[in-house]
PADRENVEX-107248 format. One line per 4 residues: their letters; for each residue x, y, z of C-alpha. Coordinates in steps of 0.2 Angstrom, whole numbers. Layout:
REM residues N
A	X,Y,Z ~ ...
This chain:
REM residues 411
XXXX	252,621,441 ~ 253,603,445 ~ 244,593,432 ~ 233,576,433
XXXX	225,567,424 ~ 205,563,425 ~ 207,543,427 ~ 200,536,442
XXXX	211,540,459 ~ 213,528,473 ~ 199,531,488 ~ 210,542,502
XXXX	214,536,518 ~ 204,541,532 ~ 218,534,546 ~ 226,552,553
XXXX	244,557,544 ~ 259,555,554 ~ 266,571,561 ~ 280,570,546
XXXX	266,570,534 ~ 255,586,544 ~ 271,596,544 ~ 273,593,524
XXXX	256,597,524 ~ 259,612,532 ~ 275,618,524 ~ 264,616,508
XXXX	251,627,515 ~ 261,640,520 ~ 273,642,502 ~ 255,644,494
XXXX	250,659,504 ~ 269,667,502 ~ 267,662,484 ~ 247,669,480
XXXX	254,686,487 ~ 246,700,475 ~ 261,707,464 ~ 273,719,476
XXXX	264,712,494 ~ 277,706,504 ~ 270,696,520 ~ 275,695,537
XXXX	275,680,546 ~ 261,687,555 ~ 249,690,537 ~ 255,671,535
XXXX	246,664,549 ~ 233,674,548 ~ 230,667,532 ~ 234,650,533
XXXX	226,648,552 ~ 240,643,557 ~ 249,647,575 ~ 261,659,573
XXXX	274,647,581 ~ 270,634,570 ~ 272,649,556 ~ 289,655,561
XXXX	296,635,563 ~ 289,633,543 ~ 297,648,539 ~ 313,643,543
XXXX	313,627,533 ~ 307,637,520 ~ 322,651,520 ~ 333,637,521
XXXX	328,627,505 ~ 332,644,495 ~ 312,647,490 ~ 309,659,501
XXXX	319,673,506 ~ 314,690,518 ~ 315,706,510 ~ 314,722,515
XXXX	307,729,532 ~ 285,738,534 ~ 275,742,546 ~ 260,735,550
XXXX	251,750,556 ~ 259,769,563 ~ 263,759,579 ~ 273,741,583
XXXX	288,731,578 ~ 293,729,560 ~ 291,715,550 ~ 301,705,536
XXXX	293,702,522 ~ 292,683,515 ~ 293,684,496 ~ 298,668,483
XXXX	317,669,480 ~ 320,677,463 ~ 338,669,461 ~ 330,651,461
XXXX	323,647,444 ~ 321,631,435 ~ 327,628,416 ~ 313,623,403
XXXX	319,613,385 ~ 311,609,367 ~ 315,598,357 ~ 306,602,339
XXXX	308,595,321 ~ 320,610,315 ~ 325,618,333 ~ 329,614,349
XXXX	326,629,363 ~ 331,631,380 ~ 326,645,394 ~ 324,649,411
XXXX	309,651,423 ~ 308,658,439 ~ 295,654,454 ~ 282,667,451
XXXX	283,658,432 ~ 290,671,422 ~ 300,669,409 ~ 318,676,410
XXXX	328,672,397 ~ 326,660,380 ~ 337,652,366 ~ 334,645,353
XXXX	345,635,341 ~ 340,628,323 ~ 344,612,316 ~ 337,597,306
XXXX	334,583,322 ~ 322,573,310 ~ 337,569,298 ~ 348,565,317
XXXX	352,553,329 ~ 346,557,345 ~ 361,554,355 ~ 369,570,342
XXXX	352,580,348 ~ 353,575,367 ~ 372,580,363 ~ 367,599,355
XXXX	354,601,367 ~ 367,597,382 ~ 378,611,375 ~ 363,622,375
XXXX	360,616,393 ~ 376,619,398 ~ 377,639,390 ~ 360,641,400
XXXX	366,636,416 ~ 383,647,414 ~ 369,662,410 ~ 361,659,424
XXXX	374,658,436 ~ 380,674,427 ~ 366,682,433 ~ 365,675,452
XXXX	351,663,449 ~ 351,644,454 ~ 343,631,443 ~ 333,621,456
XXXX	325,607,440 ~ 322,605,422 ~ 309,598,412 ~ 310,594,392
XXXX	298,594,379 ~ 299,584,363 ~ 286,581,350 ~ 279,563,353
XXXX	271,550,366 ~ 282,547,381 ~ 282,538,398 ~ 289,551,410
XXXX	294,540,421 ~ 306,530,412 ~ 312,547,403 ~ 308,536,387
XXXX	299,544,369 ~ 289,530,364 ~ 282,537,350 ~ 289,554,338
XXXX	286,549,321 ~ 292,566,314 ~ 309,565,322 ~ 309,544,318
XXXX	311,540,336 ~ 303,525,344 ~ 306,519,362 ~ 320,531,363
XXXX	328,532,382 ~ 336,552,384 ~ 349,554,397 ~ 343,568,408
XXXX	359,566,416 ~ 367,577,403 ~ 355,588,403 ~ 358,598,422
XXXX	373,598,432 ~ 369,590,451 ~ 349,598,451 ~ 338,600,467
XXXX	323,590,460 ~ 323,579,445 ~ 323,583,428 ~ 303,580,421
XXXX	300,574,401 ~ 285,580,393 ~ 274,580,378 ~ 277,596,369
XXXX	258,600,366 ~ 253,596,384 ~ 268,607,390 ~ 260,621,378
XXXX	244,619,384 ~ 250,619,402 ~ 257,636,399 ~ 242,642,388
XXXX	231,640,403 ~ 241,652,413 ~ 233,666,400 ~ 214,659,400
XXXX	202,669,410 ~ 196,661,426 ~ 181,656,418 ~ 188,648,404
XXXX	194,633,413 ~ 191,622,400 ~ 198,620,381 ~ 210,612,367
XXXX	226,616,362 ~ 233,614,345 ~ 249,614,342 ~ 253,617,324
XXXX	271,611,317 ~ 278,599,307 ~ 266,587,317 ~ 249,594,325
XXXX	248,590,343 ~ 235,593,356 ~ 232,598,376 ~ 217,594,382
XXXX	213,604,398 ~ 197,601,409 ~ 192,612,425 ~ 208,620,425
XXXX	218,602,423 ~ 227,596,411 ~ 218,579,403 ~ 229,565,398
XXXX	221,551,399 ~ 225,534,410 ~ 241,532,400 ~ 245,550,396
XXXX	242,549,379 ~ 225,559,376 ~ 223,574,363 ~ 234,568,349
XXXX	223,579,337 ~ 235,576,323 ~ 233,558,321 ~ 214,558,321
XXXX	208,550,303 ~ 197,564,292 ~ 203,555,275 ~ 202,535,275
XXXX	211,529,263 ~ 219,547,260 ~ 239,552,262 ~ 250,539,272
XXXX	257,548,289 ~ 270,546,298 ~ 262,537,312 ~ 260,522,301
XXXX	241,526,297 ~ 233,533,284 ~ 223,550,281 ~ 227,558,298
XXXX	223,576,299 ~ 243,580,301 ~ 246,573,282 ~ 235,589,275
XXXX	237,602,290 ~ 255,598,294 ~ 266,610,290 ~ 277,600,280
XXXX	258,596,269 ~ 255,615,270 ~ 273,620,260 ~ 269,606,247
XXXX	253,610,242 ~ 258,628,241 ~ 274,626,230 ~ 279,619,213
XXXX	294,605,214 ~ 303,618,205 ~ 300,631,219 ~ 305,622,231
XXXX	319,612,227 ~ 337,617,235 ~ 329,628,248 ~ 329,625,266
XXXX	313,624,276 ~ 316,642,283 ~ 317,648,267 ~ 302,639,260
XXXX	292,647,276 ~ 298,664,270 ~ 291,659,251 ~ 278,653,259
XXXX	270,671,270 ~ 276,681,256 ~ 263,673,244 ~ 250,673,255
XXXX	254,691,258 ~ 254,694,239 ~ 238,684,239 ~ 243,668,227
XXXX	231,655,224 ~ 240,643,225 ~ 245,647,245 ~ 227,653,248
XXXX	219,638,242 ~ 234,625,254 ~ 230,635,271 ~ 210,634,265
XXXX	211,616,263 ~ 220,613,281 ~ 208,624,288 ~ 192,613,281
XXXX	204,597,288 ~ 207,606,305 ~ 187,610,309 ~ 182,592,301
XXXX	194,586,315 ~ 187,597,329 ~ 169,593,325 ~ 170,577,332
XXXX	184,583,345 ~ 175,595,352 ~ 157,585,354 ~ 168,570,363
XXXX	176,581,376 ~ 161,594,377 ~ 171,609,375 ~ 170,624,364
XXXX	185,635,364 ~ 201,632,355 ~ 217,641,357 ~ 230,637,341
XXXX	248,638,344 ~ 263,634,333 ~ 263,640,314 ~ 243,639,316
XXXX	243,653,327 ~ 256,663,313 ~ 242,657,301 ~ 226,664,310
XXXX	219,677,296 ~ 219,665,282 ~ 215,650,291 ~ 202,652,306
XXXX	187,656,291 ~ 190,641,286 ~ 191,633,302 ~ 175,642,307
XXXX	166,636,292 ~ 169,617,293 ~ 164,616,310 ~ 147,625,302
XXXX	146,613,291 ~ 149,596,302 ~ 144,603,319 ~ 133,619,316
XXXX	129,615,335 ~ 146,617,339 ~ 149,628,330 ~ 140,643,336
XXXX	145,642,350 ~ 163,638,347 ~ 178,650,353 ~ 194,651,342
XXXX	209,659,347 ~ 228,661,344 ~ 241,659,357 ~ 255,673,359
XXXX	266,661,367 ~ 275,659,352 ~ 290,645,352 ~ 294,648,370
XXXX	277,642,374 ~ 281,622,379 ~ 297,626,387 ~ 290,638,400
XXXX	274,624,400 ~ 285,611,405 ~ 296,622,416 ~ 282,630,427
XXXX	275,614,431 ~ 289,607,439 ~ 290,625,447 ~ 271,620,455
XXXX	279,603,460 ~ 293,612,470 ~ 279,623,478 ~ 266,610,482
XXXX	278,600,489 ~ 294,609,494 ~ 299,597,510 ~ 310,589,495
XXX	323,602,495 ~ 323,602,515 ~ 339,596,518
């Protein structure tokens, strides 16, 4: 679940690891063959080092650091066979979850994830964070911390980390949004602090259409290892994933779909620039293309949303004629997309996904238009994940980080 990026890494060492860095190594090793069990299995120390050739001294020493940082526990008691000893079973801990967050334009969400990556529970709050400051969000999103936490404790699980999503550019490692023109942040520092109370491991930041894709790719076939996820909001984001990995380029930065130019000299856009495909595929440009002033005017964005399905339901031009034209804008972006990564499936996610019977014909048509190479081979599809989807994304990544390096919580 751990995600890199495809800039060029330093050449490894060839000098032999020290005997802290084999036993990491090792406690690595034998988390991911507890962890890869088939749903139900529950292995002995025994199936462990059998699996991970390992000596079953060596096993049984891992295997206690492991029951002690909470990850693991043993369950039950089998046999092996008619004759011999039971065993324990080694299974991931089910009380030890890490809590996932969204921050979006109109919402922020909260939820929790547990280590085999399921999701087991997920708010979700509306409000208007454009039109806020963002210590008031990083406030309401710390009370929704705080009521997810008391849930989970409610429940018997332990939050182990955290990991936020929020619409925009950022630099994880600073816990900074550089860029989220549809919220009117720049350079903006959250204080993860507030966030979760005394965590295991730290608390990760995230783009929210990375996070998305990240949790897509937990749904693709094996062979569908590589493809782009489209976020569809307000803004239109994108995850780029490549052989199974998420892409982000050297400064994390790549996919940002919505921002790629198909109208010079069209719409301004939030950005800054001009004629990006978010100022006509946006949901924000969908609404106004599909309503009168007079329609609209008093009514909350949920309300215009609900205008907004039943016309295309009742089959109004008007509405028809707004999702067609994003459509055509959304293929003439992933015409050139699509030859510059060399991929050819899409998943859609966000109101895109909501959209997919009026808008994929014209997706599909573009593309036939720009890119008839493309486009016949081309794979669209809609994600089921729903608003949930870049939380448990950003949540189930730091979950791999926990198993590919659990010697962190080894006290």
């Amino acid at each position: 679940m751990r995600t890199t990026t495809a800039e060029t890494q330093p050449a490894a060492s060839t000098a032999p690891g020290n005997v802290g860095d084999v036993r990491k190594a090792n406690l690595a090793r034998v988390l991911a063959v507890i962890a890869g069990a088939a749903s139900g299995q529950r292995l002995s120390r025994a199936d462990v080092a059998a699996r991970s050739k390992l000596t079953k001294a060596s096993v049984s020493s891992l295997v206690a650091d492991l029951l002690e940082t909470g990850l693991v526990i043993e369950i039950g008691v089998h046999r092996d066979g008619e004759r011999g000893r039971p065993s324990v079973g080694l299974v991931l801990n089910p009380a030890r979850c890490v809590i996932g967050m969204e921050i979006n334009i109109d919402y922020i969400s909260a939820g929790l994830v547990d280590l085999s990556g399921k999701l087991l529970d997920h708010r979700i709050v509306a409000r208007a964070n454009g039109t806020a400051t963002t210590e008031r969000v990083m406030a309401a999103l710390g009370e929704l911390s705080a009521e997810m936490q008391q849930a989970a404790t409610a429940q018997g699980l332990e939050i182990l980390g955290g990991a936020l999503a929020v619409p925009g550019l950022v630099d994880e490692e600073k816990f900074m949004v550089l860029q989220a023109p549809n919220l009117g942040w720049a350079d903006q520092v959250l204080d993860a602090a507030k966030l979760l109370a005394e965590p295991k491991t730290r608390v990760r930041l995230f783009n929210e259409a990375n996070a998305s894709a990240l949790a897509q790719l937990q749904l693709m076939e094996p062979g569908q290892r590589d493809f782009l996820f489209v976020s569809g909001e307000v803004g239109i984001g994108g995850g780029v994933v490549i052989d199974a990995q998420l892409f982000t380029g050297p400064q994390g930065h790549a996919g940002e779909l919505g921002h790629v130019v198909i109208q010079p000299g069209g719409n301004p856009c939030s950005c800054g620039g001009q004629g990006c495909l978010e100022t006509v595929a946006g949901q924000e440009a969908i609404l106004a293309a599909a309503e009168s002033a007079d329609s609209a005017h008093g009514l909350s964005r949920q309300q215009r949303i609900g205008n907004f399905y039943r016309a295309l339901e009742g089959g109004e031009e008007k509405a028809l004629r707004a999702v067609a034209e994003a459509g055509t804008a959304v293929g003439i972006a992933l015409a050139s997309t699509l030859r510059l990564f060399n991929i050819s499936t899409v998943v859609f996610g966000g109101h895109f996904a909501a959209l997919e019977r009026w808008l994929l014909p014209a997706v599909h048509e573009a593309l036939q238009a720009h890119a008839p190479g493309i486009a016949s081979e081309a794979k669209l599809a809609c994600s089921p994940l729903g608003q949930a989807g870049a939380l448990a994304g950003a949540a189930r990544s730091v979950v791999g980080d926990l198993l590919e390096a659990p010697h962190q919580l080894v006290a």
